[in-house]
C-alpha positions in Angstrom: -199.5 -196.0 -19.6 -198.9 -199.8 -19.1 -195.1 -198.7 -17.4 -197.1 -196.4 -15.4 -199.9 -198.9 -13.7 -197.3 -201.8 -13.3 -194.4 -199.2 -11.5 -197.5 -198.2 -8.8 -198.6 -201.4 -8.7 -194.9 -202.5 -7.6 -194.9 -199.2 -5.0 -198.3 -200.6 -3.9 -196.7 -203.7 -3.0 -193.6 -202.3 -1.7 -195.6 -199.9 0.5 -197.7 -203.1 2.2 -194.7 -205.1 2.6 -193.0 -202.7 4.5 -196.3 -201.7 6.7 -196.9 -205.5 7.2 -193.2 -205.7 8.8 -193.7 -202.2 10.8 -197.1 -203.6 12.2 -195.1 -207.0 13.4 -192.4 -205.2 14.9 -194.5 -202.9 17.1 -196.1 -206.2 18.6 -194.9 -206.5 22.2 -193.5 -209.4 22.4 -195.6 -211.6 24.3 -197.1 -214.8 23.8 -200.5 -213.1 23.7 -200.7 -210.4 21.1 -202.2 -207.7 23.3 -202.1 -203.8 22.7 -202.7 -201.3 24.7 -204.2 -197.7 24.0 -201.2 -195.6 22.9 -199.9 -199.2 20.8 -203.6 -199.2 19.1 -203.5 -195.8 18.4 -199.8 -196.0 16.6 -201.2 -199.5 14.7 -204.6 -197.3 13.5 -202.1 -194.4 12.8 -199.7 -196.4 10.7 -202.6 -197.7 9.1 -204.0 -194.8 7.8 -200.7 -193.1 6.5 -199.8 -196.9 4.7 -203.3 -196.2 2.9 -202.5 -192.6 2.2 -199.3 -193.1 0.3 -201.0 -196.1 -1.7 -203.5 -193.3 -2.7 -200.6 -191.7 -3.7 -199.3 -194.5 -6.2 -202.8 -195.1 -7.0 -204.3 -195.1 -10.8 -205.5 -192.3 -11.6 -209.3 -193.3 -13.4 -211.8 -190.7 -15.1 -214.1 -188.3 -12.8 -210.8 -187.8 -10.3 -211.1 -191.9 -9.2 -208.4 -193.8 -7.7 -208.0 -197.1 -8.1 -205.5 -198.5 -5.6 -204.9 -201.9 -2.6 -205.7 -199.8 0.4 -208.7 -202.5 1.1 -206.2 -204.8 1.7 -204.9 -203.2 5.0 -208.0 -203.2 5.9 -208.4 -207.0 5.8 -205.3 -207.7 7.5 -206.4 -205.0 10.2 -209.7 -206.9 10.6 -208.0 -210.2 10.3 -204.9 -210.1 12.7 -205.7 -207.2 15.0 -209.0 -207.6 15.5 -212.8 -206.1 14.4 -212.4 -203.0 16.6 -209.8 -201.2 14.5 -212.0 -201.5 11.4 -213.8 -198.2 12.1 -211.2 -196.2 12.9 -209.1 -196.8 10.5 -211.6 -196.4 8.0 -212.6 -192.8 9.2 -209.0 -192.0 9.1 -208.6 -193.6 5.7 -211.7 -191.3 4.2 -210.1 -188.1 5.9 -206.8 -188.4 4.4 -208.6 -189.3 0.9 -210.4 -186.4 1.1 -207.0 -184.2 1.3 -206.6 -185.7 -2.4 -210.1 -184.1 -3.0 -213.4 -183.7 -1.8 -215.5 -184.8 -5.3 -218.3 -187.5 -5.7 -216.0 -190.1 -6.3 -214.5 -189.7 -3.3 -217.6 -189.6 -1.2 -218.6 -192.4 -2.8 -215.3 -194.3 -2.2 -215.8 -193.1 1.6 -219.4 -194.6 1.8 -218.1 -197.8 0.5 -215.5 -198.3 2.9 -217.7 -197.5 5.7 -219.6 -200.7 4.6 -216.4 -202.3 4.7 -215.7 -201.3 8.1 -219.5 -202.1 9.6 -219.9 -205.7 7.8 -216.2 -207.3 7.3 -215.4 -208.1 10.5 -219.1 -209.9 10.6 -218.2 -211.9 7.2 -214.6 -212.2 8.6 -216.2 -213.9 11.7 -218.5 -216.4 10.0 -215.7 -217.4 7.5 -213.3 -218.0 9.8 -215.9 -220.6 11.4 -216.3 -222.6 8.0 -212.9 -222.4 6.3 -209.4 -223.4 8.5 -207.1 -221.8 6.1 -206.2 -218.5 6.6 -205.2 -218.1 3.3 -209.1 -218.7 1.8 -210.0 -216.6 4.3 -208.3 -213.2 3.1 -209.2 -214.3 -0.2 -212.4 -214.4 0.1 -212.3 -211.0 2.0 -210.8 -209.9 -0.9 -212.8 -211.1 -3.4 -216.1 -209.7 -1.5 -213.6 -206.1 -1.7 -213.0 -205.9 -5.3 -216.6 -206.7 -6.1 -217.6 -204.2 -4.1 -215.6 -201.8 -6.1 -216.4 -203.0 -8.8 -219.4 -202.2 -8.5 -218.9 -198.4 -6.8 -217.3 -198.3 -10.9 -219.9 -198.9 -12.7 -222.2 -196.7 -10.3 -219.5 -194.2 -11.4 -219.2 -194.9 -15.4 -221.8 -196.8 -16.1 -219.2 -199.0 -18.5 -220.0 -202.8 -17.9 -217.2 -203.9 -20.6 -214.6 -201.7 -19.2 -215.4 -202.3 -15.1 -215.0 -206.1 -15.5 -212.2 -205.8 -17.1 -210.9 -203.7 -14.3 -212.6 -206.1 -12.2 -211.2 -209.4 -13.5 -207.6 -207.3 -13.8 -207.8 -205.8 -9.8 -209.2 -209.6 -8.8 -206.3 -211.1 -10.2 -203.5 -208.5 -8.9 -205.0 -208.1 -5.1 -205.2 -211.7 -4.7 -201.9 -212.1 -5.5 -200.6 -209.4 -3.3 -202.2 -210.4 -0.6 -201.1 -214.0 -1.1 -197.4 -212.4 -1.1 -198.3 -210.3 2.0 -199.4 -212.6 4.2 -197.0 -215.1 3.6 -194.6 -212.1 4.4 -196.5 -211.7 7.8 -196.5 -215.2 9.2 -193.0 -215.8 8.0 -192.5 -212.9 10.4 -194.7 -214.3 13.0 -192.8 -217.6 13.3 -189.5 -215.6 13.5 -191.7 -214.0 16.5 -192.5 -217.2 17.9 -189.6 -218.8 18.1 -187.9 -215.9 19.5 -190.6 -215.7 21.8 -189.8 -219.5 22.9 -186.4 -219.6 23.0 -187.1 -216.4 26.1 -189.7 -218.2 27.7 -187.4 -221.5 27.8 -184.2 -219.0 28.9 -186.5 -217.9 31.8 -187.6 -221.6 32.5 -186.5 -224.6 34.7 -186.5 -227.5 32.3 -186.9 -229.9 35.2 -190.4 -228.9 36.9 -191.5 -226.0 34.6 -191.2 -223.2 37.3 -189.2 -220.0 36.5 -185.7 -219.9 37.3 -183.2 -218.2 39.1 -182.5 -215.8 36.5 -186.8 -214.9 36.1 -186.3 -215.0 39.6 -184.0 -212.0 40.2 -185.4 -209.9 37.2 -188.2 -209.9 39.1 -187.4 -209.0 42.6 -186.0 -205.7 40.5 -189.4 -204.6 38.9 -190.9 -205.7 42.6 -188.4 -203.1 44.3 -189.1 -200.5 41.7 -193.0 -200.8 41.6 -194.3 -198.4 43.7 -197.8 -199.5 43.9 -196.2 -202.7 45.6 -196.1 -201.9 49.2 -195.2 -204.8 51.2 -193.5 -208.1 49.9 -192.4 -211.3 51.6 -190.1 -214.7 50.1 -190.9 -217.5 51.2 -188.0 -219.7 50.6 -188.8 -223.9 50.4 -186.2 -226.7 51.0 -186.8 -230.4 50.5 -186.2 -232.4 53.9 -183.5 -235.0 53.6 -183.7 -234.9 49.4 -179.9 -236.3 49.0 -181.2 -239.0 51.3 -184.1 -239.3 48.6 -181.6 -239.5 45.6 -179.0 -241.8 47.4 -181.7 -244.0 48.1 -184.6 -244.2 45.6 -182.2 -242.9 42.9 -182.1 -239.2 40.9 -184.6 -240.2 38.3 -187.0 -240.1 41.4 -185.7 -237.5 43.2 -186.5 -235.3 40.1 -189.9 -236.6 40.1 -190.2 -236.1 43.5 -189.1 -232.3 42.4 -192.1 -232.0 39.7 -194.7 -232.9 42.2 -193.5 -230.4 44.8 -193.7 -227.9 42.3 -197.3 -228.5 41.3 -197.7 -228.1 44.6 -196.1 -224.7 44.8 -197.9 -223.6 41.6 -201.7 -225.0 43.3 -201.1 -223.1 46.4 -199.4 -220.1 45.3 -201.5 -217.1 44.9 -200.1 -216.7 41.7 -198.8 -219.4 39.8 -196.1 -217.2 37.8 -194.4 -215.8 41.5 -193.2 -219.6 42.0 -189.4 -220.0 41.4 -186.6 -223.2 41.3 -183.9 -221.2 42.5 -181.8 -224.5 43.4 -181.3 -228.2 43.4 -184.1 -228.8 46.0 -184.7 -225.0 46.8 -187.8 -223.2 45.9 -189.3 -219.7 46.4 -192.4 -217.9 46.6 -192.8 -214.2 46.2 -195.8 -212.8 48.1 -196.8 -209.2 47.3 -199.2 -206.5 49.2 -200.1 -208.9 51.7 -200.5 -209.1 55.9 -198.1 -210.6 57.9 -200.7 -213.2 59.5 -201.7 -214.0 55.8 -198.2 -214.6 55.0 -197.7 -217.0 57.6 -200.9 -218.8 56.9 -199.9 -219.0 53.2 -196.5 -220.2 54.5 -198.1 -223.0 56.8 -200.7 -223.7 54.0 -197.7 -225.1 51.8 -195.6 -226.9 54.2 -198.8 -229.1 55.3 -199.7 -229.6 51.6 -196.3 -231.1 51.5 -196.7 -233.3 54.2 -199.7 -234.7 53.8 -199.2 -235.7 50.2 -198.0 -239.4 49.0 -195.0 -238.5 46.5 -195.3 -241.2 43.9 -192.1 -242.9 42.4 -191.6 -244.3 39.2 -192.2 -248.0 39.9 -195.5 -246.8 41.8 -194.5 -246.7 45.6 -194.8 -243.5 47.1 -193.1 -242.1 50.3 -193.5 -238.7 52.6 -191.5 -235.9 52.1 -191.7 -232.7 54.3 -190.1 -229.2 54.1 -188.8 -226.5 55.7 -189.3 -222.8 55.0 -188.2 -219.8 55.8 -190.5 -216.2 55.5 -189.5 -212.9 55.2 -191.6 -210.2 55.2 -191.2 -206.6 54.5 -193.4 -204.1 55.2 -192.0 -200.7 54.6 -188.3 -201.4 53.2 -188.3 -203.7 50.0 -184.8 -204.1 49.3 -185.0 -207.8 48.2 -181.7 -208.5 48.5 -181.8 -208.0 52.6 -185.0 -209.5 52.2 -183.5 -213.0 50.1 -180.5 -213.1 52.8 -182.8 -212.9 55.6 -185.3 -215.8 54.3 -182.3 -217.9 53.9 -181.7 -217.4 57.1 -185.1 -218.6 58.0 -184.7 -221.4 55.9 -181.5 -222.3 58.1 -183.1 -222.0 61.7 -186.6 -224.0 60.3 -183.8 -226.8 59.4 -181.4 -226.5 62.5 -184.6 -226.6 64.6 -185.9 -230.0 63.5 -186.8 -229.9 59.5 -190.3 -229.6 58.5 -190.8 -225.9 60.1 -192.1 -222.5 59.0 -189.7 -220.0 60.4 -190.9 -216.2 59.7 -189.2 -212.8 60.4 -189.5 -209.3 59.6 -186.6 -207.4 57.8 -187.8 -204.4 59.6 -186.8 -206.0 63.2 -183.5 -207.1 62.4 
């Protein structure tokens, strides 16, 4: 009997660890842990066949009761997914307990875990707000579990000795598994992490903090594939003069020049994550499902927000700086690469005509 309990108990544990690393995997990888419908679904779904095959290595108790660690997914649900998946994966939890057997026991078990479902993620909430360790906080979750069945027990046997010893016993064991769990998960969630932040720093300028050339072209492919993207325009930027900056103020100030033009371009972009370093002293903005006037306006907008700033140095002078850019817009054909060649081009008249120009053409009328 004793082999028995402790070989379920190991499949219990088993059976979590192995959900805990499924449910981490299936996390986009983001910085923001997001899901959307079909990924919630598949996370509820997972859930509820983890808690049916703990049912399975459950221990088998008097009047057809199982005793079992399918709370615990529960609490991790509630904890690191969030309070709407409670229900849900309670109602599918009760279903598939019911294909074990439909007996009082079982409704009962059901019942409780729909009180789970309706006041854990309240508790969850309020002890999150007094205790900082994440650790008390499943424990305590935990420990408001087992008392609870505990207590559906000794509704069911009426045996005080024999239900706190199953109490003190379950207490004990779930604590420690969910100890082991969740050290399991966030040992998995730093691995994320710093996956996560070596990408973003791939996809990074170290310099002004701006994606790079490499973001920059990944990009213009999703732009030319989205369909619901129906015009597009670059905007490409070039610092007046900047080797005349570096030769004469020195490179530690020409990058800092650099940083402040880049705030610049992230201020007055429409969206701050379309801004790109895509050279020494080259920039780009990518401008989607807007007019041509607007376009130019935006363009304009930029290069006077350039020229009428005071660029600081480091020993707390600061000089002008203008730039020159060159638009190209694209109204019905997005083939970026045309589109790229052509702002260049821009770029080139806006400097050959005097420096501190906005030169714009359409792809279309070349």
């Amino acid at each position: 009997m004793l082999t028995s309990i402790i070989l379920d108990m190991i499949a219990n544990i088993s059976i979590l660890s192995t959900a805990s690393y499924i449910f981490i995997k299936l996390i986009p990888k983001k910085k923001k842990i997001t899901l959307n419908t079909k990924e919630q679904v598949l996370m509820i779904g997972i859930a509820g066949l983890t808690s049916f095959l703990l049912m399975l290595f459950s221990i088998a108790l008097p009047n057809k009761a199982l005793l079992d660690l399918r709370h615990i997914i529960l609490i991790l649900m509630i904890y690191y997914f969030g309070n709407k998946f409670a229900l849900p994966v309670v109602i599918l939890m009760s279903a598939l307990r019911f294909l074990l057997g439909v007996n009082p026991a079982s409704i009962q078990t059901a019942i409780m875990y729909i009180l789970f479902a309706l006041f854990l993620p309240i508790i969850c909430k309020k002890v999150i707000k007094k205790v900082n360790n994440k650790y008390s906080v499943l424990l305590i979750l935990n420990a408001i579990c087992v008392s609870l069945i505990a207590l559906n027990l000794q509704l069911l046997y009426q045996n005080l000795v024999s239900n706190s010893l199953i109490y003190i016993g379950l207490l004990i064991l779930s604590s420690f598994v969910i100890i082991m769990v969740t050290a399991f998960i966030e040992d998995l969630l730093t691995s994320r992490n710093l996956y996560l932040e070596v990408q973003e720093h791939a996809r990074m300028d170290f310099l002004t903090g701006l994606y790079n050339m490499r973001e920059f072209n990944e990009k213009w492919k999703n732009i030319q594939l989205d369909k619901k993207i129906n015009t597009t325009a670059l905007m490409m930027i070039d610092i007046d003069h900047f080797k005349w900056i570096n030769d004469n103020y020195g490179h530690s100030n020409g990058n800092f020049v650099l940083r402040q033009v880049a705030t610049i371009l992230k201020v007055k972009a429409l969206d701050s994550e379309l801004v790109y370093r895509v050279g020494g002293e080259e920039f780009c903005l990518i401008l989607s499902d807007l007019p041509f006037s607007d376009q130019q306006k935006a363009a304009e907008k930029v290069r006077m927000s350039i020229a009428n700033t005071s660029f600081l140095l480091e020993n707390g002078d600061s000089i002008q700086v203008t730039a020159s850019i060159g638009l190209a817009a694209s109204t019905r054909n997005k083939d970026m690469k045309k589109l790229f060649r052509l702002a260049d081009r821009c770029l080139y008249l806006a400097k050959d005509q005097g420096r501190n120009k906005v030169i714009c053409k359409k792809l279309e009328n070349e």
